[in-house]
C-alpha positions as CSV (number, residue, x, y, z in Angstrom):
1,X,48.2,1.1,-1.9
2,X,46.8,-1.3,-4.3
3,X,46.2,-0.1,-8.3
4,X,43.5,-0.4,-11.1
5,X,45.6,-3.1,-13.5
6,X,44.9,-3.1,-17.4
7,X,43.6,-6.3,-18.5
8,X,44.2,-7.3,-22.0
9,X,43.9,-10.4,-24.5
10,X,47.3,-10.7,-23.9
11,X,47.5,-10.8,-19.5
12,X,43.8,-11.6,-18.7
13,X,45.1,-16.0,-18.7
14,X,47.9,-15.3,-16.0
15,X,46.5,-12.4,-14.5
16,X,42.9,-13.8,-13.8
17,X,42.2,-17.1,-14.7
18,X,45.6,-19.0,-13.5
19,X,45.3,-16.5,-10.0
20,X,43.7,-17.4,-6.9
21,X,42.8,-13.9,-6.0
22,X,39.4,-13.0,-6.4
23,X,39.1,-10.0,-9.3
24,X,36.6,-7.2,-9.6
25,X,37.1,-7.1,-13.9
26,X,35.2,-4.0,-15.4
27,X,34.8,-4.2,-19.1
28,X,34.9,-0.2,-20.9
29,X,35.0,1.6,-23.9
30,X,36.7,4.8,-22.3
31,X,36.9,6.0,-25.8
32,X,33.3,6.8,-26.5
33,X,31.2,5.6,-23.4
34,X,29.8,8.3,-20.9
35,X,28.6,5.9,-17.7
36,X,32.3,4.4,-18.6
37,X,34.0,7.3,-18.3
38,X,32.3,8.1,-14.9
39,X,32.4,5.0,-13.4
40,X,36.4,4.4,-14.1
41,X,37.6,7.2,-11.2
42,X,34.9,5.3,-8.6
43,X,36.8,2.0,-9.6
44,X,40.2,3.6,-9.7
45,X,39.3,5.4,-6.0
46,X,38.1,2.2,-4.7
47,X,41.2,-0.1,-6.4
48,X,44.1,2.5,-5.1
49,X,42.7,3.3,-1.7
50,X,42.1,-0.8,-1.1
51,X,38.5,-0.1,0.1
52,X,38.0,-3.7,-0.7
53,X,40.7,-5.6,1.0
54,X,41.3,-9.3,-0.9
55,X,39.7,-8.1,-3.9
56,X,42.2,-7.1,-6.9
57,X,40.7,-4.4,-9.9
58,X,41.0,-4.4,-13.0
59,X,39.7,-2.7,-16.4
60,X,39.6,-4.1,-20.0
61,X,39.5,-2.0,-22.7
62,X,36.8,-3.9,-25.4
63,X,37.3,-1.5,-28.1
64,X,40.9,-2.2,-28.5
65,X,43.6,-4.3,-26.1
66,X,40.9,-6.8,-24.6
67,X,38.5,-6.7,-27.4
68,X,39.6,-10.6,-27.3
69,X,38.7,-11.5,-23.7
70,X,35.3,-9.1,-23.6
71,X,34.1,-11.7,-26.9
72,X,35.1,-14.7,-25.0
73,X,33.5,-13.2,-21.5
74,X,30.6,-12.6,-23.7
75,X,30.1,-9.3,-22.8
76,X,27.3,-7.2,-24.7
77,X,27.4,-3.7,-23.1
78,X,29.5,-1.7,-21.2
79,X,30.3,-0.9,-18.8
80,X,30.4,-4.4,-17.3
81,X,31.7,-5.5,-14.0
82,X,32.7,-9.2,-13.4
83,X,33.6,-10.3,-10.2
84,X,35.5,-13.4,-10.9
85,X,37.8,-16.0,-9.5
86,X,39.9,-18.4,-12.2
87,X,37.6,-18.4,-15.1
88,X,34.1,-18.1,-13.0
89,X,32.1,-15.1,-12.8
90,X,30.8,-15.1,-9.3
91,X,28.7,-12.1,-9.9
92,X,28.1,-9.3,-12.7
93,X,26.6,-5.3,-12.6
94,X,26.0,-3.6,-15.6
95,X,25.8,0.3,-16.0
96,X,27.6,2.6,-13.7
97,X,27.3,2.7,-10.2
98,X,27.7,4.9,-7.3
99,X,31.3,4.0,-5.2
100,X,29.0,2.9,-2.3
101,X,27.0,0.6,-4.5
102,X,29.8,-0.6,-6.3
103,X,31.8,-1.1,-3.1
104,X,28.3,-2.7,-1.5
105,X,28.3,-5.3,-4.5
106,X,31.4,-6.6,-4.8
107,X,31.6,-7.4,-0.8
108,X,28.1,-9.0,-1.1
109,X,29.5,-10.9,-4.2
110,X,32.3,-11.9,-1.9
111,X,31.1,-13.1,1.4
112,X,28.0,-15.3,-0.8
113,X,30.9,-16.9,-2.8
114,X,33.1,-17.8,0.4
115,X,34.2,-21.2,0.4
C-alpha cells in the first residue's frame, strides 16, 4: 500500500527532483480552498490503493510548508497537479477532477512521456 507524501520547500530537491520515479505533485491550499478540499480524498484513494502502479503522490501545501517550491514551480491557482519526473513537468491539470479523470490523466501523461 503506497501513501499520499507531503511535499515541502524543505524535501521537494531529494524527494522529486534528485528521484527517478515519476511523481503525480498536487499543489493545495487545504486551508481555505473548496475544489482542494475535494480533490485531496480522490488523490489520497488513488495514492494509498496504488491505482497507478510506478507513479508516486504527493501534495504541497502553498499556503505554508511548500509556499517555496509552488513560487519556483510557478504555480498560480490551485489546485494544481504536476506530473513530473527530476525537475520536468511532463504534464499539468488544474481544478479538481473526478478519480477516473484524474487516474485517466496521469496514465495518459505517462505512457506519452515513455522513454
Amino acid at each position: 500500500m503506497a501513501e499520499l507524501i507531503q511535499i515541502t520547500d524543505n524535501n521537494y530537491e531529494k524527494e522529486i527532483h534528485q528521484s527517478n520515479d515519476i511523481w503525480c505533485v498536487t499543489f493545495s491550499a487545504l486551508s481555505f480552498c473548496q475544489p482542494c478540499k475535494m480533490l485531496h480524498p480522490v488523490i489520497e484513494s488513488i495514492a494509498k490503493n496504488n491505482k497507478v502502479p510506478g507513479v508516486k503522490f504527493g501534495v504541497v501545501a502553498t499556503e505554508d510548508t511548500g509556499l517555496n517550491f509552488s513560487t519556483m514551480m510557478n504555480v498560480r491557482g490551485v489546485p494544481t497537479s504536476h506530473v513530473m519526473k527530476g525537475n520536468k513537468i511532463l504534464g499539468t491539470k488544474v481544478g479538481f477532477v473526478e478519480e477516473s479523470k484524474f487516474i485517466e490523466f496521469v496514465k495518459t501523461t505517462v505512457e506519452e512521456n515513455k522513454s
